[in-house]
N, C-alpha and C positions, 0 to 999 in steps of 0.2 A: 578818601582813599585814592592812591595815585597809582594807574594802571604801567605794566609796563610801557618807555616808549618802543622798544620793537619786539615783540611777540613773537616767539619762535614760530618757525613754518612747519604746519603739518607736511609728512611724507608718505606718500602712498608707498609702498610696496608691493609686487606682485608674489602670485603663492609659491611663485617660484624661488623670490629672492626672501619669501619669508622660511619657507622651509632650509634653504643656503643659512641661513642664520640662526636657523635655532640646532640645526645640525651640529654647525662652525661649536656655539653655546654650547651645546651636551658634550660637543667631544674637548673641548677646555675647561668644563668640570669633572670629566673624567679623570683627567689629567692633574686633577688638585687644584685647580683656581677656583677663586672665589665669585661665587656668580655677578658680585659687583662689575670685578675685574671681565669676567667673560662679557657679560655685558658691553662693556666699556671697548672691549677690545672690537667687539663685531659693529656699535654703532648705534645700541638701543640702548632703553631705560631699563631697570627690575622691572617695572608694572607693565611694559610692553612684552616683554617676556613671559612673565605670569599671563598675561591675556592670549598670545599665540599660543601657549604651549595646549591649554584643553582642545585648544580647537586642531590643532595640530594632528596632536595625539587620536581626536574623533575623524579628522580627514583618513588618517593612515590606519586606523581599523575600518572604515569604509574601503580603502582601496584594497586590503586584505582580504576582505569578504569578498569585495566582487572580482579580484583577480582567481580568488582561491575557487569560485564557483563556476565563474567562464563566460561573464561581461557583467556588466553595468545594467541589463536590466532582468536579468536570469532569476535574481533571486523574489520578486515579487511570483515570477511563473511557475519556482519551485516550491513557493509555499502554497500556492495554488495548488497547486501538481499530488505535494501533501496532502492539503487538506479534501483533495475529492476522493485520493486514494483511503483515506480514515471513514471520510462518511460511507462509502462502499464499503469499509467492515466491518461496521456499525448497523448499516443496514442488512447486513449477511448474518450478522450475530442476532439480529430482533426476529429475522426470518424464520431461524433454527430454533431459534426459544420459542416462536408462536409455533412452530411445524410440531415440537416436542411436545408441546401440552396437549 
């Protein structure tokens, strides 16, 4: 078996020029092309496509979460916040059932 002689070159891209590109991608299938063609047009494969999009898609509900709550590390202190607020009614709820019997 005879390897290629020149191997195409891996590309790095940054999350910035991968997000430009899958953007570029959604908004030329919106528009009725075909993802081959979209593809084709922005610079990537289908299966590089398929591989950014999940990830894509889970960056951009993490920055909705953390924008929509009021930073990046707000939401570990609010479920904190939650959860002590729960056990305090939990324990207020045990106290009034022992006080009633």
């Amino acid at each position: 078996m005879a390897r290629n002689a020149s191997p195409s070159k891996r590309v790095r891209h940054s999350s910035a020029e991968i997000q430009g590109k899958l953007r570029e991608t959604e908004r030329l299938l919106s528009e009725g092309v075909l993802l081959t063609e979209a593809c084709e047009s922005v610079g990537i494969s289908r299966a590089t496509y398929y591989r950014w999009r999940p990830k894509q898609s889970k960056s951009s509900q993490e920055e909705l979460l953390s924008s929509s709550i009021g930073g990046n590390n707000t939401r570990p202190n609010c479920l904190k916040s939650e959860n002590e607020a729960l056990r305090r009614l939990v324990v207020d709820l045990l106290l009034e059932m022992k006080s009633g019997n």
